[in-house]
N, C-alpha and C positions, 0 to 999 in steps of 0.2 A: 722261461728263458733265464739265464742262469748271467749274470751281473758283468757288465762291462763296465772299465775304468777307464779314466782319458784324464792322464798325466800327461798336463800342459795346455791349457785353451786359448791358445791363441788361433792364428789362421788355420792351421792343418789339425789341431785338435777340434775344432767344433764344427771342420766338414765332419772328421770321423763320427762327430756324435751323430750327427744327422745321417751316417750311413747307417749307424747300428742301431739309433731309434725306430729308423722307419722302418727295420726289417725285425720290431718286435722287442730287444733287446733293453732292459733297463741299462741307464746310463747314469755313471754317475763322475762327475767331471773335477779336478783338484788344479792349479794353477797358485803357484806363490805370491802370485800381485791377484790377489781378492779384484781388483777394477777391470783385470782382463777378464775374467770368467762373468762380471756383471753386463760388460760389453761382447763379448761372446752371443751368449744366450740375445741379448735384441738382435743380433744378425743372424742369428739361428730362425729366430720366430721371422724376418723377413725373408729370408733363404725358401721356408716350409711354405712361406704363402705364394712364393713366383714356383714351386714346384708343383703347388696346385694347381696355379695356373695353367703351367702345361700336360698337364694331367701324368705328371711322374708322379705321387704318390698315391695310395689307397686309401689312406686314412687322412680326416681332419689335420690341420696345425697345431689345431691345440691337445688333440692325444699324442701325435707324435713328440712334443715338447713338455706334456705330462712325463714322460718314460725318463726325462733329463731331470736331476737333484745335483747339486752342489757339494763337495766333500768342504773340509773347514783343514784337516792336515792330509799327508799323505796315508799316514796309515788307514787316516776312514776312508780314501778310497778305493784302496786295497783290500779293505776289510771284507772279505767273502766274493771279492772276483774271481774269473774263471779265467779272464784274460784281462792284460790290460795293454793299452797301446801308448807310446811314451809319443811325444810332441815335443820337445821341449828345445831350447835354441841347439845350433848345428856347432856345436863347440864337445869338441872330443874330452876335454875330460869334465866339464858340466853332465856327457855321454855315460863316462866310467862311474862316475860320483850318484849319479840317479839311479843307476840299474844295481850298485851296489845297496841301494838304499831300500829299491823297490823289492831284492831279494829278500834282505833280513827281513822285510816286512808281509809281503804276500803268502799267500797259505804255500806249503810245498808244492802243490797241482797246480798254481795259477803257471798260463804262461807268460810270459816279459814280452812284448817287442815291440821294436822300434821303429821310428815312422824317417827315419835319414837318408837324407839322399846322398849323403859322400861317405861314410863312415861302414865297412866293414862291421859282420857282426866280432870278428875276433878281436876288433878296435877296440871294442868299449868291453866287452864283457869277459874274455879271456881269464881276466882276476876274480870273475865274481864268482862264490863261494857256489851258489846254485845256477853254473852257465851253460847246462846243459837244457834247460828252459828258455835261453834267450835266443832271439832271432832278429831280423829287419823284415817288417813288413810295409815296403815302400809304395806308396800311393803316389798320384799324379794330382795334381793339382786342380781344382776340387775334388775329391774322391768322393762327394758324391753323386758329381756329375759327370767322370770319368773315369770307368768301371776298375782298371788294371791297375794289377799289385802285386810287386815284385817281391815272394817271397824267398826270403834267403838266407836259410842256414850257414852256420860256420860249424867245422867240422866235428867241435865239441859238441853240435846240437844233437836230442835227442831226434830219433826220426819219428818219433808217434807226436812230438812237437811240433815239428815239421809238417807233417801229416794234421792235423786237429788245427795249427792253423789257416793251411790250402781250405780243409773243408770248412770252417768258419767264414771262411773270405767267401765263396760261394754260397754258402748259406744265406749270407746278408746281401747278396746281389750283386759282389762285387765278380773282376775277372780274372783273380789269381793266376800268373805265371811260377812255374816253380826251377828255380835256378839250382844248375848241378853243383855249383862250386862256388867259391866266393870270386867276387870281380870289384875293382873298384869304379864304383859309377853305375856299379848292377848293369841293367840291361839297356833301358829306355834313354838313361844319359847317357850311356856311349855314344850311344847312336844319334841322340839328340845333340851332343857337346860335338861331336863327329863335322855333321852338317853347320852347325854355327861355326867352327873352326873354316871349312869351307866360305861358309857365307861373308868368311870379313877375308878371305883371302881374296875371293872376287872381286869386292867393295877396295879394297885396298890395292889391288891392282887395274883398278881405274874401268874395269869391265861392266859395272851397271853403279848405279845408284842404288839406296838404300831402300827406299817407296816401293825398285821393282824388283827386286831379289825379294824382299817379304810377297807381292803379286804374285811371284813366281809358285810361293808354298800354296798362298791360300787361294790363290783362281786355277791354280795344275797341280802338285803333285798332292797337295794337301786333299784336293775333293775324292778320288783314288784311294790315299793312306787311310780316309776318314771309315772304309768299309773293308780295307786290303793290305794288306803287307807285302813287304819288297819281295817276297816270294811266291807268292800268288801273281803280282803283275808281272812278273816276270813268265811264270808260266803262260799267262794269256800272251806277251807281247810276240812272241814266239811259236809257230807253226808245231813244231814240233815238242812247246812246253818246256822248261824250268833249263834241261840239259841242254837243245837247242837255241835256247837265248845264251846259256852259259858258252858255247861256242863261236857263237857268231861276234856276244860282243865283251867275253872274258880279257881277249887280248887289249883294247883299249879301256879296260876297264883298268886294268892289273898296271897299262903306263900311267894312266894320270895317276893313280892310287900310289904307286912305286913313287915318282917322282914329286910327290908331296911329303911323302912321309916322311921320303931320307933327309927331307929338309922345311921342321918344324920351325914356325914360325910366331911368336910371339906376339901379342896385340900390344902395337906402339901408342903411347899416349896419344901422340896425332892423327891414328886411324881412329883410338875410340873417340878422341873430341867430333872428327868426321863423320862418324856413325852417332852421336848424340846432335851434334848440330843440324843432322838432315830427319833424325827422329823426330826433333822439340819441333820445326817446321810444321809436323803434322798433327802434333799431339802436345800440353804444355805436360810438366810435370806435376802441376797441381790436378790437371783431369786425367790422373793416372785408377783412381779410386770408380769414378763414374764410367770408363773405360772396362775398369775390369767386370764392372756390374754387365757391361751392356755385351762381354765376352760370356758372363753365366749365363744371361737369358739366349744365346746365341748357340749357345749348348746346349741350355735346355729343349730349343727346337729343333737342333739335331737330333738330339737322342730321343725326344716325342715320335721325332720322323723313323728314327732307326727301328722303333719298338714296333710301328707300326707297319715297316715294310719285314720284319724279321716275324710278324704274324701272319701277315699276307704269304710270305712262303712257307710259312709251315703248312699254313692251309690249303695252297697249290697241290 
């Protein structure tokens, strides 16, 4: 297995490592603050034993976390990777400034890409001397307990880059999407920023409370999304599938949709104080940590469940 780098360990660098360890991959991990990467790796080592738990991995915790070594600069951990995935804070030109760095320094063949969620790949790399190697390859948070990864090219990408990353991302288990063009927000925050844009309009026009618009996702549309896309439930909701729901209920779809757009709406400091005041109600901000642990093993048992109903039908 040929050498994976993971520039920047914080939260979304040391899921990646544990995607690319457990699917074989040596890893070897570099972070500017030496104490993130020593914190890192203990949340890695308790991440590998709740996945044993649910029986998501194959191997022991301690060979999966054997396959993870520590770089000391950037160059060693560049030093003879194939690819490397950057983490590092969402600040555009800390973006330009890294992938410049990572170029002069990675063999000509490694490829660059980046793990951001707002930033274009022509954002950051457009300047850099070898940008036809760079890409965004955007994960979901954990990624490695939430398969999809938004790859995406900017037009200067090479396509065999392009290509080599898609089949890497499947390699390692993950469930690569491949975007035709550049978008800001790529795919999954559109569409995710889309619905929150919705959700505080609701909220802010007095139509539910905050407790039950989040009910709304995770007891209805969320258990559906969880195996389905807006495209497939569409086809099922509808006799006649995807064209016949588009007819029957395009036309109320197209007014509420028209008539929000043309008039974009701002989150006022009083609606967000309204939406944190009826959050901290259910949750404090110090159990935001313990919360999120109890959202991974929550996933974890979905995705135990999905693996095993996704065996079940093949075997049907």
């Amino acid at each position: 297995m040929e050498k994976i780098a993971i520039v920047g360990a914080g939260l979304v660098g040391r899921a990646w490592a544990i995607v690319f360890a457990r699917a074989g991959y040596p890893i070897m991990l570099y972070d500017t603050n030496p104490d993130t990467v020593v914190m890192s790796l203990e949340t890695v080592e308790s991440n590998l034993n709740d996945l044993q738990e649910f029986d998501l991995i194959a191997e022991s915790p301690s060979v999966i976390r054997a396959r993870m070594t520590v770089a000391n600069s950037l160059k060693e951990v560049l030093d003879g990777a194939a690819y490397a995935q950057e983490s590092t804070l969402e600040n555009l030109e800390i973006k330009r400034q890294i992938f410049a760095d990572m170029d002069a320094l990675a063999a000509p063949n490694s490829i660059l890409a980046s793990s951001t969620s707002t930033f274009m790949t022509s954002a950051f790399a457009s300047e850099v001397k070898g940008r036809q190697r760079c890409l965004v390859a955007h994960p979901v948070n954990p990624p490695y307990l939430i398969p999809l990864v938004e790859v995406s090219p900017a037009p200067f990408t090479a396509p065999e880059v392009t290509q080599r990353t898609y089949d890497l991302m499947q390699a390692v288990g993950q469930k690569p999407i491949m975007m035709k063009k550049e978008a800001q927000g790529f795919i999954l925050n559109r569409l995710q920023w889309s619905l929150m844009c919705e959700a505080y309009r609701l909220v802010d026009d007095g139509y539910i409370g905050v407790e039950d618009l989040d009910k709304t996702l995770k007891d209805g549309l969320g258990l559906r999304w969880s195996f389905m896309g807006p495209f497939e439930v569409g086809d099922l909701n509808a006799p006649g599938g995807i064209a016949d729901y588009s007819r029957r209920f395009g036309p109320m779809i197209h007014e509420m949709d028209s008539s929000e757009q043309s008039n974009p709406r701002p989150w006022s400091d009083k609606l967000i104080a309204q939406i944190e005041n009826e959050r901290r109600q259910s949750m404090q901000v110090s159990d935001i940590s313990a919360r999120s642990q109890w959202r991974d093993r929550r996933l974890m048992g979905l995705m135990a469940h999905k693996r095993a109903m996704e065996k079940k039908d093949q075997a049907a």
